[in-house]
N, C-alpha and C positions, 0 to 999 in steps of 0.2 A: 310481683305476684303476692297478693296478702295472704298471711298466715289462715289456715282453717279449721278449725276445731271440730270435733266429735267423739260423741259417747259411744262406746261398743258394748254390747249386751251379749248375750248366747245361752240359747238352750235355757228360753225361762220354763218351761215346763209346768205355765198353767194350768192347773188343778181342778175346776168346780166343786163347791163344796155339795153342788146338789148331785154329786155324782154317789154322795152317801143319801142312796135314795130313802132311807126309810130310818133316820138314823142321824146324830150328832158326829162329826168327824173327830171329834175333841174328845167325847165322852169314852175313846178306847187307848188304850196303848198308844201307842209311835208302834207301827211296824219298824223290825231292822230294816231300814234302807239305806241306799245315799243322796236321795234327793228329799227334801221338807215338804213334799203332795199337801198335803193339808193346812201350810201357813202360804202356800206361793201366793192368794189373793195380797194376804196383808205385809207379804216383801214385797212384792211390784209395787203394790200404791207407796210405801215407804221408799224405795229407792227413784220412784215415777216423781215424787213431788222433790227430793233429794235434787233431780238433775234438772227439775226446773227453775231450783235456787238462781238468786243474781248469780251472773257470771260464770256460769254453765254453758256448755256449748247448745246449739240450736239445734243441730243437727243428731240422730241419734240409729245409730243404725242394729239389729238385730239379725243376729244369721244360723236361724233355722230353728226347730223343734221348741218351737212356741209354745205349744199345748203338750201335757203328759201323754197321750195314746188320742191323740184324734176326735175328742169326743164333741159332738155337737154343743155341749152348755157351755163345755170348759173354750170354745175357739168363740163362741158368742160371748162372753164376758171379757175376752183377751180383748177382741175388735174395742168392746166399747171401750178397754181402759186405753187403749192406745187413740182412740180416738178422743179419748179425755188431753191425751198428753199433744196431739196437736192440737187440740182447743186452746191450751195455755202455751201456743208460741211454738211447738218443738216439729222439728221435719221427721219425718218418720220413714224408715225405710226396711222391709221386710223380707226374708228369705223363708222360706219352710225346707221342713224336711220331714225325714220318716218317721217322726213319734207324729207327726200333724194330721196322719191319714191312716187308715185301716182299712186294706185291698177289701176285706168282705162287710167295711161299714160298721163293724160292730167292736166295742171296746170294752171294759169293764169300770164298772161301780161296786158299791156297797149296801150291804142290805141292814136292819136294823142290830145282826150279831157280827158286823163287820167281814159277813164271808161276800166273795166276790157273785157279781148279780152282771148281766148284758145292759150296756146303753149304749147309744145311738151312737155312731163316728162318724166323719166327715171320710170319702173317698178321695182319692189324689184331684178327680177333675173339680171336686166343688172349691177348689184349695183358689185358683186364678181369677175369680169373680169378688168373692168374699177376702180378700186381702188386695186387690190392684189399687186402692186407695193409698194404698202405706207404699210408690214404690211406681208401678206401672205404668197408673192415668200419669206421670209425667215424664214418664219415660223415650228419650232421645229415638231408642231401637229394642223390640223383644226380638225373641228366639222364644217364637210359641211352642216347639218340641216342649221346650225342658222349662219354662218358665222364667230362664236368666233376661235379666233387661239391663239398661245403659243407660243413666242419668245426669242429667248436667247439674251439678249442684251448687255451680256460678260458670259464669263464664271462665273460667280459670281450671276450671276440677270439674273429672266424669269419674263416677263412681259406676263400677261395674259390677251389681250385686248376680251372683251365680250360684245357680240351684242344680246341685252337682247329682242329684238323687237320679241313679238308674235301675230304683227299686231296691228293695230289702238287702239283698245281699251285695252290690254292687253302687260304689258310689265314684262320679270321675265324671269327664268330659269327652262324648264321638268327635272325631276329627271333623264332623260337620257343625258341632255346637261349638270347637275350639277354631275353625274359622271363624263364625263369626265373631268369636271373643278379639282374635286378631284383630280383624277389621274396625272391630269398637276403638280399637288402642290405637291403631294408627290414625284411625280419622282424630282421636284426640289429640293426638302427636301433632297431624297438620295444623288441629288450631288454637296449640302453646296451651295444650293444657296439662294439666299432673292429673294421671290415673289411679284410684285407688280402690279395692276389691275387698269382695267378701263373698265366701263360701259355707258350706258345712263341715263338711270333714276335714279333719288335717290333710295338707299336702305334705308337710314333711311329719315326717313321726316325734310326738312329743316329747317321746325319750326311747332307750333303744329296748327298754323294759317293751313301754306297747306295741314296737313294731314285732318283740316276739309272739305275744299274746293276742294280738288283737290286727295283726295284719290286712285282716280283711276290713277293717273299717278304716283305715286309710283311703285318701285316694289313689285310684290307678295312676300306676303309672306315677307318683307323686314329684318325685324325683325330675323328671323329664320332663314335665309339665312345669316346676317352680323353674328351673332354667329357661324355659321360654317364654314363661310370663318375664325372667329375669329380664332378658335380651328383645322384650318388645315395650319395654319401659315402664311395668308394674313390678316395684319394688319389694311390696307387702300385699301378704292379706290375711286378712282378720276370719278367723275359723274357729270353731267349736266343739261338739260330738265327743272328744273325750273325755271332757269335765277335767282336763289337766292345762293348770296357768303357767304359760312357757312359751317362750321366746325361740324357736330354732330361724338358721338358716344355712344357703348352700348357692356357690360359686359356679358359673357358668364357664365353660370353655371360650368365654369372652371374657370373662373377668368380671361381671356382673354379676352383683350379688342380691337373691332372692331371701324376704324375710316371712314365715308362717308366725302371724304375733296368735297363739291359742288362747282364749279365758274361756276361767272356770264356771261353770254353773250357776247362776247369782242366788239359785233358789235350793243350793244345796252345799257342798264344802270343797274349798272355801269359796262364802258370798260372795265375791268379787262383781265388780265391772271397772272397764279405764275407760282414761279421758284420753283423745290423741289431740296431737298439734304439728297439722302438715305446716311444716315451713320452705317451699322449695329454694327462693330464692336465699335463705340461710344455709340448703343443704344438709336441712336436720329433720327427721322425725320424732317428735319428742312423746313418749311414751309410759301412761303412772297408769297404779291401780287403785282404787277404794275400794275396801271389805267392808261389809254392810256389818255394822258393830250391831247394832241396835232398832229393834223392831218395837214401842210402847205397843203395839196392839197384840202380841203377842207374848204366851207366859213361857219364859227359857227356864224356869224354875230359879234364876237369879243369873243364870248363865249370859255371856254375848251374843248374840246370835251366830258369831262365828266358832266360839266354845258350844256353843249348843249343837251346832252343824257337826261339829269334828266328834262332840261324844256320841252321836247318834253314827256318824258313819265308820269311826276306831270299833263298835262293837258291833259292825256288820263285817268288818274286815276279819276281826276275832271269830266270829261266826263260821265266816268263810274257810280260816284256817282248822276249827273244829271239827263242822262238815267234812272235809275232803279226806279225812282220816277216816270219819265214822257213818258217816251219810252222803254218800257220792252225789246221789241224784239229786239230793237239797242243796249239797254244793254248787252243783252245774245250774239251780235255781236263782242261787244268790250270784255267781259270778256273772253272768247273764246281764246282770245289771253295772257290770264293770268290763264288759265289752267283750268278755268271754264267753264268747259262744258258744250251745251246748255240743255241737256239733264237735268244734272247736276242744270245748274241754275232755269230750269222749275221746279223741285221738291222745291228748298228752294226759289220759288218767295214768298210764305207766309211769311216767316221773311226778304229775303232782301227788297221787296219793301218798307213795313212799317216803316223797321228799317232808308231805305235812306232818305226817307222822315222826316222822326225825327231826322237826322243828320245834313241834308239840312239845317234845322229852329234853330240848337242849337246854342246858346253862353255859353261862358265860364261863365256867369253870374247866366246863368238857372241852368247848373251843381252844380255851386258852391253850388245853395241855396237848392237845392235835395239832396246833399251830404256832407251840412253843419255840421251835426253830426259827420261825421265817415272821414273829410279829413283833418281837423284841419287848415284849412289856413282863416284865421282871415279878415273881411271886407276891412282892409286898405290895404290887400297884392291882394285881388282882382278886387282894383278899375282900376287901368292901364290897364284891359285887361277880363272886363267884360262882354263887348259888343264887343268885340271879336268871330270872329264865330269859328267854331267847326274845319268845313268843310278844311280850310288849315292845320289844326294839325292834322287831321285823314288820308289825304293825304301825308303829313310827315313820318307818322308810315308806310304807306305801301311802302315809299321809302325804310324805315328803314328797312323793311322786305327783299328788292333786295339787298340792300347794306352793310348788316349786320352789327354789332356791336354797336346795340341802346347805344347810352350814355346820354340820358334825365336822368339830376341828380335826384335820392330820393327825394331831399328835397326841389325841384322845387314846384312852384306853381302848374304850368300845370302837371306836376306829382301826386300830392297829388289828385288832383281832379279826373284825367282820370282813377287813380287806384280805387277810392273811385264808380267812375261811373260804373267802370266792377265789381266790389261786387256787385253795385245796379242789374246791369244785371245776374247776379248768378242767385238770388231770383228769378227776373222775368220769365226767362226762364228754371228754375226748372221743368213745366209741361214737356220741350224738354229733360231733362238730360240725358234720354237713346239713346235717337238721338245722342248728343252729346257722348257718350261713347260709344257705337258703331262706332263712326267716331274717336274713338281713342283720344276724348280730355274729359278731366276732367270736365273742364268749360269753359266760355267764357273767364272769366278773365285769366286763366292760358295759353289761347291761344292768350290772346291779349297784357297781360304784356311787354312778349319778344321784342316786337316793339318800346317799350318803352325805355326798360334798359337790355341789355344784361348781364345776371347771367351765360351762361354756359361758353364755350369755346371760346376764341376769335374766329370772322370768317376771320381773312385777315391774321395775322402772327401769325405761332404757332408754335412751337417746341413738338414735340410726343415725349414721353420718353417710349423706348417701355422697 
């Protein structure tokens, strides 16, 4: 079986610029966000002619929330560019999800003072006509319910690309659309070929941070689903929706191991996309990432594009911890955009308000002398960085959490303390521990560690040995 190559994309989250109806999208600020809206045209065409380089794979698959909110200009300009990119050689293969449609058709734009204005969106039915090019017309088998199809991408390899959306609040697969996902796998099975898939939402949680936060944007059932894709011979699948670059996986009571490869955002931080290389007969999936350094059509103010991405979304995150102390309900506006729902952040206002507010006031120096006992780092190691506030290293960690692969050494000062502070918070928040365990994490600390120091799997280059 020959090796096969492919690019992974997610969540480009094209923009239109005509959706600043009356108006320059440049001529204003940067709103705080965490996706680049207003440069996505000229990252796509940059990273679009990028993978068309010599020696790039052919193949290039994208799994889901194409467009920013549905809008009719912003999904008619995606069509053409990716219609550009099969023009120059590349296969294209498409998934949508729920930024791509708006149940009542309508999205928002900009007006000439950049306050939001109504424009036209795409509804979930117009989604299967205007995209079956990228994906369908060649498709082995749909499952018209949900959109999911089956494609042979040689004789060798069926790519099962799966559109997990069961509407806004709810994303996962009926036991009727997971039959037929079955049936795809073994018909592949009978004729020696390797399955490989792509969805929207993470099956397994990208860390155990979001499965506190953001539970509901997993898929159902995640868990139970990745073991049986295990044990019907789909090893991996390539997913998105969190805008977090990481690698998990999880063992079947057969002993079959399922891998969720997630990337980030390309059109916000960090730029990312990989390049995969099935090799079955080696036994290897071999797995890199490229961060889009460098956009010429774009002014970063002298920044990378990925420095540019991380200072625009490190002062959304600073935001967000301001807000939550002093402006609940613009909190629950900005979180919103990080998979916290408002719904969501109205129930746990009791522990985040409190806890931002105690983060807001901390130094490193208050820590130290709370966790003087149990962190072992000695007065002289803490003088440099006592008076030191909190607030920029907690905002660190939740880059660490988009960008994966925390490397804050062990034996670090700001280590010893920050671990020594989440034992503290154990204790404290004991009285919530079935809260927390129901939301699928152990504790605080074993959700907040990972941000720190990454123990499992790399998230950016990996090699699967299947």
């Amino acid at each position: 079986m020959k090796p096969l190559d492919v690019v992974i994309l997610t969540d480009t989250h094209y923009y239109s610029k005509r959706n600043w109806v009356d108006g320059d999208p440049f001529a204003y600020p940067p709103a705080r966000e965490q996706l680049f809206r207003r440069g996505s045209e000229e990252i796509l065409r940059y990273v679009f002619d990028e993978i068309c380089a010599d020696g790039m794979p052919q193949i290039v698959l994208i799994s889901g929330d194409l467009t920013n909110n549905g809008e009719v200009t912003s999904h008619t300009e995606m069509r053409e560019l990716l219609r550009a990119l099969k023009q120059r050689g590349k296969r294209v293969y498409v998934t949508t999800a729920t930024h791509d449609y708006r149940g009542e058709g309508v999205s928002y734009g900009f007006d000439k003072d950049n306050h939001k204005v109504d424009v036209p969106a795409f509804k979930r039915e117009d989604l299967r006509a205007f995209y079956r090019e990228f994906g369908m017309d060649e498709a082995v088998s749909v499952h018209e319910p949900t959109m999911c199809y089956a494609v042979d991408l040689s004789p060798e390899y069926r790519l099962l690309a799966l559109n997990d959306d069961k509407g806004y609040d709810h994303a996962g697969f009926t036991d009727e659309c997971f039959a037929w996902i079955r049936t795809q796998a073994e018909e592949a099975k009978r004729n020696g070929q390797f399955v490989l898939a792509m969805t929207h939402h993470p099956v397994l949680s990208p860390s155990p941070l979001y499965r506190l936060i953001a539970s509901g944007d997993l898929l159902e059932n995640g868990e139970t689903r990745a073991k049986q894709f295990a044990d019907m011979g789909v090893p991996c699948m390539f997913t998105g929706h969190s805008h977090i670059h990481n690698i998990s996986c999880i063992t079947s009571d057969s002993g079959n191991t399922f891998y969720d490869i997630s990337t980030s955002a390309v059109v916000g931080f960090p730029p990312n996309y990989r390049t995969v290389r099935f090799d079955p007969d080696n036994h290897r999936i071999e797995i890199s990432t490229t961060t889009v350094d460098s956009v010429p059509s774009l002014d970063t103010g002298g920044l990378s594009l990925s420095a540019f991405t991380e200072k625009q979304f490190l002062g959304t995150v600073s935001d967000i911890l301001d807000t939550a102390e002093h402006d609940y309900p613009a909190f629950q506006e900005l979180a919103n955009g990080f998979s916290l729902r408002p719904d969501k952040s109205a129930k746990l206002k009791w522990i985040i308000q409190p806890a931002a507010k105690y983060v807001n006031r901390l130094t490193f120096g208050k820590i130290w002398r709370w966790t003087k006992r149990q962190n072992g780092v000695t007065e002289s190691e803490i003088q440099p960085q006592k008076n030191n506030k909190v607030v920029p290293f907690a905002v660190s960690m939740v880059a660490n959490l988009y960008r994966g692969d925390a490397s804050l050494p062990k034996d670090s000062v700001e280590y010893r303390i920050a671990s020594a502070f989440f034992k503290k918070l154990d204790r404290v928040s004991k009285p919530f521990s079935k809260k927390l365990q129901n939301a699928g994490v152990d504790s605080l600390s074993s959700a907040l560690l990972p941000l720190l120091h990454n123990d499992s799997l790399p998230d950016a280059n990996y090699t699967i040995n299947l």
